[in-house]
C-alpha positions as CSV (number, residue, x, y, z in Angstrom):
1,X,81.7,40.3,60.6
2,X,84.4,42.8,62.4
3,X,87.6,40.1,63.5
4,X,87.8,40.4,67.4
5,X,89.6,43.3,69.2
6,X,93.0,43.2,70.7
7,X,93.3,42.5,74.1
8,X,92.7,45.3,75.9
9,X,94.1,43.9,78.6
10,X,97.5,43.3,76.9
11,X,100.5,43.8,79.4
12,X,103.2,44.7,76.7
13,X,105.0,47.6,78.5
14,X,104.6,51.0,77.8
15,X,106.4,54.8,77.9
16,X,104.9,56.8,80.4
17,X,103.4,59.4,78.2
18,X,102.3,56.7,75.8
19,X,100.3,55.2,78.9
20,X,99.4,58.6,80.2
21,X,98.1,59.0,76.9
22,X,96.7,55.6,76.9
23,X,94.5,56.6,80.2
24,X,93.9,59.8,79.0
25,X,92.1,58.0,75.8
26,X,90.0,55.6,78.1
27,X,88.6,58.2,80.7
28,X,87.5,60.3,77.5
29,X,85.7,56.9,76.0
30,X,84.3,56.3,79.1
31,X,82.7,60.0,79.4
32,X,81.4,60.3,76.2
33,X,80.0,56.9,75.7
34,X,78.4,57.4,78.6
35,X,76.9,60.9,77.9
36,X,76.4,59.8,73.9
37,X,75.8,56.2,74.0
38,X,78.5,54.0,72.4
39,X,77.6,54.9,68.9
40,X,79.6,58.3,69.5
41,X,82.4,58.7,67.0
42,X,85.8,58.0,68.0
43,X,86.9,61.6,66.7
44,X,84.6,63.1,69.8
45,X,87.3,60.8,72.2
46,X,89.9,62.1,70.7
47,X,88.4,66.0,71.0
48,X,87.6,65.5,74.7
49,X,91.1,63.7,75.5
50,X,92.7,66.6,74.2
51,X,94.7,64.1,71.6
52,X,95.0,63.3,67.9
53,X,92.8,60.6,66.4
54,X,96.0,58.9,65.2
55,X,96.5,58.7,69.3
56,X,93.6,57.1,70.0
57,X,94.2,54.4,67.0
58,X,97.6,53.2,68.2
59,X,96.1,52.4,71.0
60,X,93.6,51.3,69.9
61,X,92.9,50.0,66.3
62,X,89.5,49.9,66.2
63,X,86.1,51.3,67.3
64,X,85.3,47.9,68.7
65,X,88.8,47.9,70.3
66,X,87.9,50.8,72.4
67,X,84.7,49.8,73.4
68,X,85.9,46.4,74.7
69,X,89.0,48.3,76.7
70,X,86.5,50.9,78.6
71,X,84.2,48.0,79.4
72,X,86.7,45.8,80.5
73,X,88.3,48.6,83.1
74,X,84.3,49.2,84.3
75,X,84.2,45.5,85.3
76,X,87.8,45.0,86.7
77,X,87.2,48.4,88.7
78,X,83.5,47.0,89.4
79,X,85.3,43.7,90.9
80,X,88.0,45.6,92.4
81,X,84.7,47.4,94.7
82,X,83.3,44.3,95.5
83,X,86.6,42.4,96.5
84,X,87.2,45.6,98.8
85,X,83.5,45.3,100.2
86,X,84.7,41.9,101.0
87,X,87.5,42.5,102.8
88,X,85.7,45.4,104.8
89,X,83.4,42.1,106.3
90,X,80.5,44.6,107.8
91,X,79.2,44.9,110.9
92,X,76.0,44.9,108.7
93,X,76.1,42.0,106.4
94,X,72.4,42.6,105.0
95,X,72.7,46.3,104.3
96,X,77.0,45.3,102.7
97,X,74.7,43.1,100.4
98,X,71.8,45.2,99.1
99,X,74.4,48.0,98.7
100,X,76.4,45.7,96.4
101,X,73.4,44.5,94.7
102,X,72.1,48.2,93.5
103,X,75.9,48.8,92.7
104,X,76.1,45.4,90.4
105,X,72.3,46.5,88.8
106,X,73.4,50.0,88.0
107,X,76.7,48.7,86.4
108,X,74.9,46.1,84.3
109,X,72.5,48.7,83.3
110,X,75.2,50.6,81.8
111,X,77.8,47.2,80.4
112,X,74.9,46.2,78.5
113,X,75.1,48.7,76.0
114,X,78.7,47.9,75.6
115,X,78.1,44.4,75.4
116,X,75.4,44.8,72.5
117,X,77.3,47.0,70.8
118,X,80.8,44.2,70.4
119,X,78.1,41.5,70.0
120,X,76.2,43.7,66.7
121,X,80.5,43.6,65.4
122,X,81.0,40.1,66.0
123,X,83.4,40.4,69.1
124,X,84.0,37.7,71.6
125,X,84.8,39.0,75.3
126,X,85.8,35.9,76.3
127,X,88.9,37.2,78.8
128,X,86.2,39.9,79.7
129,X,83.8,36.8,81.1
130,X,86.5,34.6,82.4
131,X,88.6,35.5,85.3
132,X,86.5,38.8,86.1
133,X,83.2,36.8,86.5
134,X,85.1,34.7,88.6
135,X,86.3,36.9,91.0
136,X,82.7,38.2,90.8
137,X,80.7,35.3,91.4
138,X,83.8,34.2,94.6
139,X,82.6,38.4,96.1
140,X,78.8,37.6,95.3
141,X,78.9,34.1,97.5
142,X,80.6,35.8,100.4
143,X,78.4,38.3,100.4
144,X,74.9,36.4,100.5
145,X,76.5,33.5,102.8
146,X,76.9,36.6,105.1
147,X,73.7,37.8,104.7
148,X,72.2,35.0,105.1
149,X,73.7,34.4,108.4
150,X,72.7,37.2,109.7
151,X,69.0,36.8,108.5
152,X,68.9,39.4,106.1
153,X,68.3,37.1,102.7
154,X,66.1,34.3,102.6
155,X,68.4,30.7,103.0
156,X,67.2,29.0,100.1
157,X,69.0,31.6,97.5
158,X,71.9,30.6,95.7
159,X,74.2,33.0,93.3
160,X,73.3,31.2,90.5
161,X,69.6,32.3,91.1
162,X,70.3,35.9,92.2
163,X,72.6,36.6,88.7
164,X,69.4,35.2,86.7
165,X,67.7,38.5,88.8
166,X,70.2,40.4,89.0
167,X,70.2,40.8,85.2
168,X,65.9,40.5,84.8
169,X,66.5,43.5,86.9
170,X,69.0,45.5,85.1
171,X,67.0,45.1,82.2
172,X,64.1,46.6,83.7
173,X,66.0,49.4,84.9
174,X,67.3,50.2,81.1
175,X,63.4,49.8,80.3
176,X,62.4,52.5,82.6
177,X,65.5,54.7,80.7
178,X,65.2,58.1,83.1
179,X,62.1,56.7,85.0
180,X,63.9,56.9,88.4
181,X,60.4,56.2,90.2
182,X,59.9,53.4,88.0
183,X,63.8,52.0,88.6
184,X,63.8,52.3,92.4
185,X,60.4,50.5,92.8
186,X,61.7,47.3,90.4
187,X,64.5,47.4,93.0
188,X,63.1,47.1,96.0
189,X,60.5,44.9,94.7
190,X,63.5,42.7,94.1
191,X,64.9,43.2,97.3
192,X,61.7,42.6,99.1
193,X,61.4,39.0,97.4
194,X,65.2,38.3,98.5
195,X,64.3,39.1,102.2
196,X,63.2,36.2,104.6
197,X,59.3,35.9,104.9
198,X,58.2,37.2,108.1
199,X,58.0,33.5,109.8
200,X,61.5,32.9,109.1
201,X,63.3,35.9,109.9
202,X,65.5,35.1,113.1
């Protein structure tokens, strides 16, 4: 069993070419895990971030090291989204809440890979779980309370309920793999059964 990665979100200060290198490293992860799945070898992150493999390793140590950073900065920019959909409060509460909710089912489509991938090397992402999902599940309330004022979700949901679906969801969406009719019909299958029946609706 692998020990569990540094912190990617370690604040020790840096130079700025060492971050720019830093950055550098993580937008090429991000690229080529996503074009090559997370299996990809670190030397092809190195060859698209135009650095040295010994770059990428003092950054980050291990394979598992780098995985865990690029998924952490997918969820903290992910939050950052929904906090800033938030603060936007919508003239349109229902249609600020099903945009979120395809946003949040395409991201977990693509975190879950990173997440199997940590679990199969015995990594923890317990600071990956903690504060983010908090700051999640705070957007996610806002967001439904307000939809649900406005009559666009069904009043008896709670966010507890809709993560549960939320992930079912994502995981039919990696099912159907490049099956976009198949993806966009489990989505607004979802969506329909999150609406208000025709006898409530305001």
């Amino acid at each position: 069993m692998s020990p569990a990665a540094p912190d990617p979100t370690d604040t020790k200060p840096l130079r700025a070419d060492a971050r720019r290198n830093r950055a550098r490293v993580l937008e090429a992860a991000e690229s080529v895990f996503a074009a090559k799945g997370t299996g990809a070898p670190t030397e092809e992150v190195a060859r698209v971030a135009g650095v040295g493999i010994g770059t990428v390793f003092r950054h980050f140590p291990t394979k598992e090291a780098l995985l865990e950073a690029v998924l952490v900065a997918r969820l903290q920019r992910f939050v950052a989204e929904a906090e800033a959909v938030v603060a936007a409060d919508s003239a349109d509460p229902g249609g600020a809440f099903f945009a979120f909710l395809t946003s949040w089912i395409e991201m977990s489509s693509a975190k879950n890979a990173y997440f199997e991938a940590l679990t199969a090397a015995g990594v923890t992402l317990q600071h990956a779980k903690s504060d983010i999902g908090t700051r999640l599940l705070g957007s996610l309330g806002v967001l439904l309370s307000r939809a649900q004022a406005a009559g666009a979700v069904r009043d008896d949901l709670v966010p507890g309920e809709l993560i549960t679906i939320i992930i079912g969801v994502a995981k039919a969406a990696e099912y159907a793999g490049p099956d976009a009719r198949l993806r966009d019909r489990a989505v607004t299958i979802l969506f329909d059964g999150l609406r208000p029946s025709a006898g409530e609706r305001r």
